[in-house]
LUMNULO-464781 format. One record per residue: y, x, z of N, C-alpha, C in turn; residue in one letter. Coordinates in pm, 1 decimal. Atoms other than C-alpha are relative to their C-alpha. Example, Ala and Ser with C-alpha at 12.3 -4.5 7.8 and 13.67 -1.06 7.14 Angstrom:
2
{{-119.0,89.0,0.0},{-450.0,1230.0,780.0},{120.0,90.0,0.0},'A'};
{{-119.0,-82.0,-6.0},{-106.0,1367.0,714.0},{109.0,-77.0,73.0},'S'};
// end
This chain:
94
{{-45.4,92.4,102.3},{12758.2,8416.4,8989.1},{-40.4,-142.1,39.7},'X'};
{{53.4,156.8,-30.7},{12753.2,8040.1,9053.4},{4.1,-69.7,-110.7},'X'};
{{16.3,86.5,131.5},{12642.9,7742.1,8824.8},{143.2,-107.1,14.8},'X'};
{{-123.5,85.1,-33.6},{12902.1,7443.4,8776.3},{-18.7,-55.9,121.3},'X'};
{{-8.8,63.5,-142.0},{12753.5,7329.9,9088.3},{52.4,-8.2,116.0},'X'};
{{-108.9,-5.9,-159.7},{12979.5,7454.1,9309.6},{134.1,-107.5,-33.3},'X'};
{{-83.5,95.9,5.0},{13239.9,7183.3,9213.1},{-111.4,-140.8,59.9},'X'};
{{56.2,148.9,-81.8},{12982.2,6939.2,9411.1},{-84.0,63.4,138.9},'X'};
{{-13.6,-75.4,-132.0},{12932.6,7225.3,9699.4},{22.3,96.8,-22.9},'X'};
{{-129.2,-135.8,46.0},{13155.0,7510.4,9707.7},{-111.2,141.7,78.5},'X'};
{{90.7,-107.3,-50.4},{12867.1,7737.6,9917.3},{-139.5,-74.8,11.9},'X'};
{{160.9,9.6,-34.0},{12465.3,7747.6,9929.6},{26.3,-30.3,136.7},'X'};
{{11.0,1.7,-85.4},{12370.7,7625.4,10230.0},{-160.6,-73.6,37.8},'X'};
{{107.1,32.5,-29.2},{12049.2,7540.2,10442.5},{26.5,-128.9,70.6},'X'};
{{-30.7,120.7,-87.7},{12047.2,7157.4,10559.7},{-142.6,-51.2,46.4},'X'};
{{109.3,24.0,-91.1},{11870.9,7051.9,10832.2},{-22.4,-132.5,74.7},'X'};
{{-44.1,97.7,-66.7},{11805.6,6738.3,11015.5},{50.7,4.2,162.2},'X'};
{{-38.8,-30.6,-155.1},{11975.3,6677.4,11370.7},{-119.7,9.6,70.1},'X'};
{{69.8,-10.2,-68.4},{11700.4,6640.9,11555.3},{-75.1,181.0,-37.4},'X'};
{{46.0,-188.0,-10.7},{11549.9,7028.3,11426.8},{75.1,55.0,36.0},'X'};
{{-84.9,-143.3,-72.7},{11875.5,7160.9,11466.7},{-9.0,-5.5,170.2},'X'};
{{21.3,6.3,-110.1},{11854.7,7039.5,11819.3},{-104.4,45.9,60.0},'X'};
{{118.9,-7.3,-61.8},{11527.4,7109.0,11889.7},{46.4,232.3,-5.1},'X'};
{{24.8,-141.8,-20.7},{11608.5,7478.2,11794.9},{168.9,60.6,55.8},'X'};
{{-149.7,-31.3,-51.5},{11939.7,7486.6,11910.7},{104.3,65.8,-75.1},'X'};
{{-142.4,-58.9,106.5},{12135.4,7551.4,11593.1},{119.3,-97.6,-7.7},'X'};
{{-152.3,86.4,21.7},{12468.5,7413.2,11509.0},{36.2,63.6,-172.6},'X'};
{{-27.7,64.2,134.8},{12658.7,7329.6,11182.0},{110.2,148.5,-26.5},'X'};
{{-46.2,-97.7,31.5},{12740.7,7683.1,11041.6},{-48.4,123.3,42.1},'X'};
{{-33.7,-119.5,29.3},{12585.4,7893.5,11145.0},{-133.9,73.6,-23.3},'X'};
{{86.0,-34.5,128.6},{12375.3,8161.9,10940.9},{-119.3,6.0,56.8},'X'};
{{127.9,38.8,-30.2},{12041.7,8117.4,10970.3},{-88.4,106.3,-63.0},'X'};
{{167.3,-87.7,14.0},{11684.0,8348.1,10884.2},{-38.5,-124.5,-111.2},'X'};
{{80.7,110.1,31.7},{11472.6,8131.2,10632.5},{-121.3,117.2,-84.0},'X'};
{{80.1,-106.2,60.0},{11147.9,8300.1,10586.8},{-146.6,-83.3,-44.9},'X'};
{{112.3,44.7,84.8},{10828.8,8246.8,10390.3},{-100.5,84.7,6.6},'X'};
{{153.9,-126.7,-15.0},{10475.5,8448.1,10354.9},{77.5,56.3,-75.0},'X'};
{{-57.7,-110.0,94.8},{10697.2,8570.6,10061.3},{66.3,31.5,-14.2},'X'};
{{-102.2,-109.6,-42.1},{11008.8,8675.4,10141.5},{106.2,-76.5,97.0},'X'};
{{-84.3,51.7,-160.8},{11349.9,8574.5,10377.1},{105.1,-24.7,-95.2},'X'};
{{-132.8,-1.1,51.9},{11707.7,8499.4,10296.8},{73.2,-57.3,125.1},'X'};
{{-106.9,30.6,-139.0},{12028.8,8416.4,10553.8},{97.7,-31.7,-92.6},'X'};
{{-86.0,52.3,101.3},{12232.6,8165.5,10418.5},{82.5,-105.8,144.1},'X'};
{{-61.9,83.9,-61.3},{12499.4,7901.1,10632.4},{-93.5,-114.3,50.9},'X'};
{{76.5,90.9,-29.0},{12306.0,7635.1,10816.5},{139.2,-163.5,-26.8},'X'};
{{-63.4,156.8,-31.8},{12431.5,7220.6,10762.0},{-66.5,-86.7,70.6},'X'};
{{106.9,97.0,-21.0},{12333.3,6958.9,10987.3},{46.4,-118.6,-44.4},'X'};
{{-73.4,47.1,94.3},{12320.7,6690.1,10754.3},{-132.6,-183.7,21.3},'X'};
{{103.3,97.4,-49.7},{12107.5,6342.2,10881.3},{-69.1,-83.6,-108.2},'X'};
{{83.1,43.8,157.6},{12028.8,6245.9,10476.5},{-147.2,72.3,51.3},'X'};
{{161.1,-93.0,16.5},{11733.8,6516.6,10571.8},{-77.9,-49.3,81.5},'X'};
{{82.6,-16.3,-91.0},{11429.5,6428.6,10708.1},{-71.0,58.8,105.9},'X'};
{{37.5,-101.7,-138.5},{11295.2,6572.8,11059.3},{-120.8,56.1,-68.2},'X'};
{{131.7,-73.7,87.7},{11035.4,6858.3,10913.4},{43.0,38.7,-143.4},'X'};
{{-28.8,-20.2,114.2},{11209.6,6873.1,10588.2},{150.8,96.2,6.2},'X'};
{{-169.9,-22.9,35.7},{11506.2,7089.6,10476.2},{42.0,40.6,-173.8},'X'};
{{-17.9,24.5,99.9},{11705.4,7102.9,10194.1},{86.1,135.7,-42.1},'X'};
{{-6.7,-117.6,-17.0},{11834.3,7438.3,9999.4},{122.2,-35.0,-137.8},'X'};
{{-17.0,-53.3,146.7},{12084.7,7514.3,9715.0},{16.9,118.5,-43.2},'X'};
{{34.6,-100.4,48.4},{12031.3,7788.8,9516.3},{139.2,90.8,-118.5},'X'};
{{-78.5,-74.8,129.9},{12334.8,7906.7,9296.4},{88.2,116.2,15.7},'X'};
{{-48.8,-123.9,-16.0},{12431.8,8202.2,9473.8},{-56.3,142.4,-15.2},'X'};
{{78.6,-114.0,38.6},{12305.7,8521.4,9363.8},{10.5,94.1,112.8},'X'};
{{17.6,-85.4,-109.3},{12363.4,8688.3,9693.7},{-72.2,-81.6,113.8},'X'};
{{120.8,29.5,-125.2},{12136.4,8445.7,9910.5},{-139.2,-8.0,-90.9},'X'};
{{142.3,15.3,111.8},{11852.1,8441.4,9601.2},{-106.8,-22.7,58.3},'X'};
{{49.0,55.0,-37.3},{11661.5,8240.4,9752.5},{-184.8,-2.3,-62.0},'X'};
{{79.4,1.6,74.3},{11377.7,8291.4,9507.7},{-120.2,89.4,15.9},'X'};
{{162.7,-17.1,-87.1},{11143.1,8486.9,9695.5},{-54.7,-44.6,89.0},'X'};
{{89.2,56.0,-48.8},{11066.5,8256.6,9923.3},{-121.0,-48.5,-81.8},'X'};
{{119.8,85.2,118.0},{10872.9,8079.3,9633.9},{-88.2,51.8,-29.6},'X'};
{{160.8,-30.5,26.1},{10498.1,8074.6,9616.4},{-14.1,33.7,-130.1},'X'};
{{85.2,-18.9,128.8},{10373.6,8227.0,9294.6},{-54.1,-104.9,-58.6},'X'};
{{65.0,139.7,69.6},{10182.4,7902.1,9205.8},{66.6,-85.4,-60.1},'X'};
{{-68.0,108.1,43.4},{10285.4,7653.7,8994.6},{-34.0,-93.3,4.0},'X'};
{{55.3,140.4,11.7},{10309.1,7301.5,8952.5},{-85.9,9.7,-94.3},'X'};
{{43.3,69.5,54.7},{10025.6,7157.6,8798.2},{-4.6,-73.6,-109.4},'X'};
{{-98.9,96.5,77.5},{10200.2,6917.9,8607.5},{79.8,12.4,-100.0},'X'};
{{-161.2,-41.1,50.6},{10548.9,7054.3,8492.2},{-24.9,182.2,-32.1},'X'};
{{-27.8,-113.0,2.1},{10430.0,7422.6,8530.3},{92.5,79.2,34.6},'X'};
{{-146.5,-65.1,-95.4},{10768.4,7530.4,8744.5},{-72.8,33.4,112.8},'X'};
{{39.8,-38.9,-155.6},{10760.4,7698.9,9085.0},{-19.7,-96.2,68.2},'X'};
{{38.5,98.7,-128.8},{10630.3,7501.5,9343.6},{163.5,28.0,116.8},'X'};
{{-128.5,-32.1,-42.5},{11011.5,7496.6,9488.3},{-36.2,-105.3,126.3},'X'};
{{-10.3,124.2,-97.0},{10948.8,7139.8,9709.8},{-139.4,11.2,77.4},'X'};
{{121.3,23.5,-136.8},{10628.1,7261.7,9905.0},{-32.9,120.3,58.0},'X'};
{{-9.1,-116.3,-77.1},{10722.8,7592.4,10066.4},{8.4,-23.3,162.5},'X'};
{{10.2,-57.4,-172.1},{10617.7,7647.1,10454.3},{90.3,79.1,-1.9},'X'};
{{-105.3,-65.9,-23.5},{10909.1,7821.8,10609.3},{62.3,2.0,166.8},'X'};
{{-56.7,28.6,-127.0},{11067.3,7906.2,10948.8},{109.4,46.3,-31.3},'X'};
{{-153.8,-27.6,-38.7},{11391.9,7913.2,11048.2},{26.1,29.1,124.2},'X'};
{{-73.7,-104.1,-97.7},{11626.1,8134.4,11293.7},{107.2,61.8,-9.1},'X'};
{{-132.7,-96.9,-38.0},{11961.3,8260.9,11409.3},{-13.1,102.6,-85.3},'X'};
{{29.4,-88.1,87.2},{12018.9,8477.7,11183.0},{73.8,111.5,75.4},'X'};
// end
């Protein structure tokens, strides 16, 4: 099931900056590994140069990449939500 968000991207995807995809030798499409101490998912890779080198960026509104076990148990502090913006993670050919 998707939110209205797919009228401002029509698929989840993992965006990366050029320089990582280069460094690991991915290209713009294709599916990728994204894993965590707490779980994995394989979703479309973007290389997308808004992202910072070390940083990537995720959307979440597909219920078949559920992205939601990567996420640490802990919460913010603050807001009390998942700690969504400070997950360690590697990526790989999927």
């Amino acid at each position: 099931m998707w939110t209205p968000n797919v009228k401002l991207r029509e698929s989840d995807m993992l965006d990366i900056a050029p320089a990582d995809a280069e460094c690991l030798k991915l290209h713009d499409g294709d599916p990728v590994r994204v894993r965590s101490w707490h779980g994995q998912a394989v979703m479309p890779l973007r290389i997308d140069s808004r992202v910072k080198p070390g940083e990537l960026f995720a959307t979440c509104h597909a219920a078949e990449v559920f992205l939601n076990p990567l996420i640490s148990p802990h919460r913010d502090s603050v807001v009390s939500t998942s700690e969504y913006k400070v997950v360690a993670v590697s990526i790989e050919r999927a």
